[in-house]
Residue frames as qw, qx, qy, qz and C-alpha x, y, z in Angstrom:
[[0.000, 0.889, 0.457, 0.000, 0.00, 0.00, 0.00],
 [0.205, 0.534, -0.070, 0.817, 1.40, 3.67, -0.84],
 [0.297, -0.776, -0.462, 0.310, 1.91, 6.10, 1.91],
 [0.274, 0.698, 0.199, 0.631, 1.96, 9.64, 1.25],
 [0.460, -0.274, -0.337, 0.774, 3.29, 12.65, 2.45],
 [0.053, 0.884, 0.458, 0.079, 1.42, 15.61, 2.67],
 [0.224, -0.299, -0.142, 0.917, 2.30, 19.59, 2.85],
 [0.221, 0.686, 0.679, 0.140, 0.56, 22.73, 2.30],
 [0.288, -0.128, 0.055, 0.947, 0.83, 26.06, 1.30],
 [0.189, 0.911, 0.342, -0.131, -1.86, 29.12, 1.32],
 [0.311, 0.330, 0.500, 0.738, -0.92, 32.04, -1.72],
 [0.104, 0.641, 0.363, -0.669, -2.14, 35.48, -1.34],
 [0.634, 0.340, 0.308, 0.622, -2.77, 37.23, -4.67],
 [0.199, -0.413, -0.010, 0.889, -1.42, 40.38, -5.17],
 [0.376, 0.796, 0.460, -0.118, -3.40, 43.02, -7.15],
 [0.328, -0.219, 0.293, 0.871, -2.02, 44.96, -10.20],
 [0.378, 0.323, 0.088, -0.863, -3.55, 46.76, -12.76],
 [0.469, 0.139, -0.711, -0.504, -4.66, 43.51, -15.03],
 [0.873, -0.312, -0.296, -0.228, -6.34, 41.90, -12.15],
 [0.688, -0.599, 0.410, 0.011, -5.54, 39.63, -8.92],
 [0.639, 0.455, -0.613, -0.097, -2.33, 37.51, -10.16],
 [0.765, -0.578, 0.270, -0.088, -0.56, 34.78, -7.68],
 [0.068, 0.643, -0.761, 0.050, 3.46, 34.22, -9.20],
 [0.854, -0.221, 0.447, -0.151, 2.78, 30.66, -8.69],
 [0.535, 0.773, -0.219, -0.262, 4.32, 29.71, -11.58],
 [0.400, 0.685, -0.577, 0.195, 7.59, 29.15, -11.39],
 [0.365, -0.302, 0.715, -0.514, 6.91, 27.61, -7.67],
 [0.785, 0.027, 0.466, -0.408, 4.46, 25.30, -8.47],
 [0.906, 0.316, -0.250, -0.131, 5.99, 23.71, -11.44],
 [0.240, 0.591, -0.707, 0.305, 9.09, 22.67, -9.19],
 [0.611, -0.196, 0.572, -0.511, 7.06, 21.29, -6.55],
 [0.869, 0.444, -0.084, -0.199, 5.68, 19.26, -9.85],
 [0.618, 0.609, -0.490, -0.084, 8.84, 18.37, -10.60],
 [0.156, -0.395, 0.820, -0.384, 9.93, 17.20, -6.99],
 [0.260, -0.249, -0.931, 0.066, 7.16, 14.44, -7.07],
 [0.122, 0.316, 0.751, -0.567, 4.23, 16.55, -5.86],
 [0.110, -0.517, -0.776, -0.344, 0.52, 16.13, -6.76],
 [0.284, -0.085, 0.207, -0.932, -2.16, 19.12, -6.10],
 [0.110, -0.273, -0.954, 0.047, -4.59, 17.19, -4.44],
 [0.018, -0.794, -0.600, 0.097, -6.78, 20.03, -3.20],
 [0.288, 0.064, -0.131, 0.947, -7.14, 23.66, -3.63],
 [0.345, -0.443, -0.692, 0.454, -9.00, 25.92, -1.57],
 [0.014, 0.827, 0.108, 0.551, -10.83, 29.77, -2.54],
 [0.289, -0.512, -0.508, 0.629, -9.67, 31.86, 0.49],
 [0.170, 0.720, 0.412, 0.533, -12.34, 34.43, 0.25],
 [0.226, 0.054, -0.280, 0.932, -12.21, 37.95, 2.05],
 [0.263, -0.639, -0.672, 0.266, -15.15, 39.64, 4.17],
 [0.154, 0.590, 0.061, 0.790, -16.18, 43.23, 4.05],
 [0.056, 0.183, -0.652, 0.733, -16.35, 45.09, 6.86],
 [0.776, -0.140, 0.095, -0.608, -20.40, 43.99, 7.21],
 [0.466, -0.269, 0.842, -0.019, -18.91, 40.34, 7.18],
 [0.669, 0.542, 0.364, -0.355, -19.99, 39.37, 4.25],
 [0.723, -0.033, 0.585, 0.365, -18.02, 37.70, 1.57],
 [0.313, 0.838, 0.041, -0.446, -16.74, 39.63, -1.45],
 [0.487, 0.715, -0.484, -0.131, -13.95, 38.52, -3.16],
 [0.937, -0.069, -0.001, 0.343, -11.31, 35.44, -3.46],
 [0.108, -0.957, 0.266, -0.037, -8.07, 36.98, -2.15],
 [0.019, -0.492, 0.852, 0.179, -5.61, 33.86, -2.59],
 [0.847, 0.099, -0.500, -0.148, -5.85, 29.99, -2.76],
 [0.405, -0.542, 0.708, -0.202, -4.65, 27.14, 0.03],
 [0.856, 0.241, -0.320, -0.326, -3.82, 24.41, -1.69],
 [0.795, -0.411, 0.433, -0.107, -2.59, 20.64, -0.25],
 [0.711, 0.432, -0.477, -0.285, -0.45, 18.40, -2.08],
 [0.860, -0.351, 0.311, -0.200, 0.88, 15.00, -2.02],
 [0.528, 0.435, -0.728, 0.047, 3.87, 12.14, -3.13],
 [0.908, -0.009, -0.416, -0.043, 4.72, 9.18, -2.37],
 [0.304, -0.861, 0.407, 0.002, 7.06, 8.57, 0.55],
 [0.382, 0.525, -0.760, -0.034, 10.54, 7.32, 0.07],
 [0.863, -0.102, -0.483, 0.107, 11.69, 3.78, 1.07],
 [0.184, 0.186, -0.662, 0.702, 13.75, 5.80, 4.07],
 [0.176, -0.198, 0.461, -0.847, 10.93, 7.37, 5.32],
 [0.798, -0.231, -0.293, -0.473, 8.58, 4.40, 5.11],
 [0.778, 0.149, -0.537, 0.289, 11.21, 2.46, 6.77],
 [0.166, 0.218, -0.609, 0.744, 11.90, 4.90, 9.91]]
């Protein structure tokens, strides 16, 4: 049976003048490249000051890989 390792990582986006953006880019295709899998990702929306949901202000997303033979072994 596979066992997997998990991490996560929450992503504000910044605002410019073409819209929100989040630079993920370059970050997330390394993570790809180390062996990890977006398994989930996550709106993180923002409240106005009546509490009341208005906008998506980043992302929290989860991923996963396989674990090595060390760390299935320790």
């Amino acid at each position: 049976m596979t066992k997997w390792e998990y991490f996560d990582r929450m992503v504000l986006f910044s605002e410019t003048n073409e819209g929100m953006i989040s630079n993920l880019e370059t970050w997330i295709n390394a993570a790809g490249s180390e062996g990890w899998e977006l398994v989930s990702s996550i709106p993180l929306i923002a409240p106005n000051k009546d509490g009341i949901a208005y906008g998506t202000i980043g992302i929290h997303m989860v991923f996963k890989r396989p674990q090595t033979a060390e760390q299935t072994a320790g």
